[in-house]
N, C-alpha and C positions, 0 to 999 in steps of 0.2 A: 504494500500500500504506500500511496506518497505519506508524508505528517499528514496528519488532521487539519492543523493552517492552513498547508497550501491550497488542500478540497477547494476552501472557501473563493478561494481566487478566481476561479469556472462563476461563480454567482456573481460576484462584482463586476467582472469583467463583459458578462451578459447582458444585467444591468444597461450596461451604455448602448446597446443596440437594439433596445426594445423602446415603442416610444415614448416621449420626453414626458414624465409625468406619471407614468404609469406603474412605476414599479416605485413604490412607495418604501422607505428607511423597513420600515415594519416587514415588507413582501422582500424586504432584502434580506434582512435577519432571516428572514423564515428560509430561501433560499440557502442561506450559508449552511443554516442546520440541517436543512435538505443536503446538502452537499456531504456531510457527515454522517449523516445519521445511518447508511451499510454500513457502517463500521461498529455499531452495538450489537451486531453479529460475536464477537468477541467476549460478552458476555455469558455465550453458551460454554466459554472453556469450564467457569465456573459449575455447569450442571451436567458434564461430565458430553457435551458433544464436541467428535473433535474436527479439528480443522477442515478434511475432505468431505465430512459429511454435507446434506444438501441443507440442514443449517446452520453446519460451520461456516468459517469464515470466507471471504472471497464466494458464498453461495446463493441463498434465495433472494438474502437482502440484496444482493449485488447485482439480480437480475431484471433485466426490461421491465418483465413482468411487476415485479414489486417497485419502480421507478412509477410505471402507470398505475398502478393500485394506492400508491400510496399518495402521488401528486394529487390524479381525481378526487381522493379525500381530503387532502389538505386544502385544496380547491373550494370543494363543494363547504367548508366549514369557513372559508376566508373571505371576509366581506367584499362583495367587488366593485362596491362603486363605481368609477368610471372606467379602470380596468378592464371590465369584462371576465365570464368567467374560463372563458375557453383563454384570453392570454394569462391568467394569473396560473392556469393549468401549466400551459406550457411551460412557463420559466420555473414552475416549480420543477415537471419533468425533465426540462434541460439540467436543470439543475441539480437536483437526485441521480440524474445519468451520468451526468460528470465525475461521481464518483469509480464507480467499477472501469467506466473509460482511461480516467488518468491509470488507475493500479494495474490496466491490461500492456500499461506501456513499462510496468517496473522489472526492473532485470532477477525479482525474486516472488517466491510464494509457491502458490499452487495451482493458478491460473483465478480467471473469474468465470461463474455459474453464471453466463449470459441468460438461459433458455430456462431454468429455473421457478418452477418444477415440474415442468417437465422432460427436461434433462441436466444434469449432475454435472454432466461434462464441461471442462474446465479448459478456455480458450484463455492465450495471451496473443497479442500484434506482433508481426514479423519483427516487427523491429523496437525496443526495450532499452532505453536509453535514459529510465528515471530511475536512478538506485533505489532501494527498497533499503526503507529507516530499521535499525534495529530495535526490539521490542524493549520497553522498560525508559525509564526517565534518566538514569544512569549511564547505562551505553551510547543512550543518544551524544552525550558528552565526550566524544570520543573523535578519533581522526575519521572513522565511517558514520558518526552523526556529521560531521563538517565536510564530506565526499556527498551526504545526501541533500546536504544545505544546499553547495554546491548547482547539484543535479536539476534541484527543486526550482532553482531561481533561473539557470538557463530554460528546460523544457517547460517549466510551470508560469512560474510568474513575469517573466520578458516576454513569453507571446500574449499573458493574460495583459499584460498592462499598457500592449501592442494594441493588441481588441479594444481593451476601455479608451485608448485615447483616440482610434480612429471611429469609434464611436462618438464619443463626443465632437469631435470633431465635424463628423459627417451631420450630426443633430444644430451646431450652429450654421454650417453652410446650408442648411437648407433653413 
């Protein structure tokens, strides 16, 4: 998985290319913890499921399917005022999908449970060029937490911050 920060970056950064007004401080928040929230999959170590199962980690929560199940609820529950409720869906979905998306590009795990649940099977991207963080607050602090920093700020956050400014951007020129 990338850190849990960087998830957030996919939300901000979508933010600026949706239109001006619409995506409200509140529907960003909610976005950011969409962007996190497959990762309380992690949870189940404690109840004894483990990682390849279909709801360990990198598994159901990680898949399309619970990206769209769980946006249309967070949707159907989020006031839409002038939003709308089919765009505040979207950017949640963008946004919940950005997570299994970034962790299919890290050069570690077990894959992600795209098709979940109805299939187990566990896909990564040809190409895996965002180091995969070690577990635990301690190791982060290491020369392989600062390799993943690294990683996270070239593939993550310089095209994320690429997006927000050509977004902005394109929202004053017009």
């Amino acid at each position: 998985m990338s850190t849990i920060i960087s998830h957030t970056a996919i939300p901000i950064a979508l933010s600026a290319v949706f239109p001006s007004g619409k995506i409200s401080l509140g529907l960003l928040l909610l976005g950011a913890i969409c962007s996190m929230a497959p990762d309380l999959d992690v949870i189940g170590f404690s109840f004894g499921i483990r990682y390849g199962d279909m709801l360990g980690h990198r598994g159901f929560s990680h898949s399309i399917y619970f990206a769209t199940f769980f946006s249309a609820l967070l949707a159907a529950l989020w006031p839409h005022g002038e939003s709308g409720q089919l765009l505040i869906f979207l950017f949640l979905f963008l946004s919940t999908l950005s997570h299994p998306f970034l962790d299919a590009f890290t050069n570690g795990g077990l894959g992600i449970a795209w098709f979940a649940p109805f299939s187990n099977k566990r896909y990564f991207f040809p190409w895996r060029p965002i180091a995969v963080p070690p577990i635990g607050i301690r190791p982060f602090f290491s020369a392989w937490g600062w390799r993943v920093i690294k990683s996270e700020i070239v593939w993550i956050w310089l095209p994320s911050a690429s997006l927000f400014a050509a977004g902005q951007l394109a929202k004053r020129l017009w």
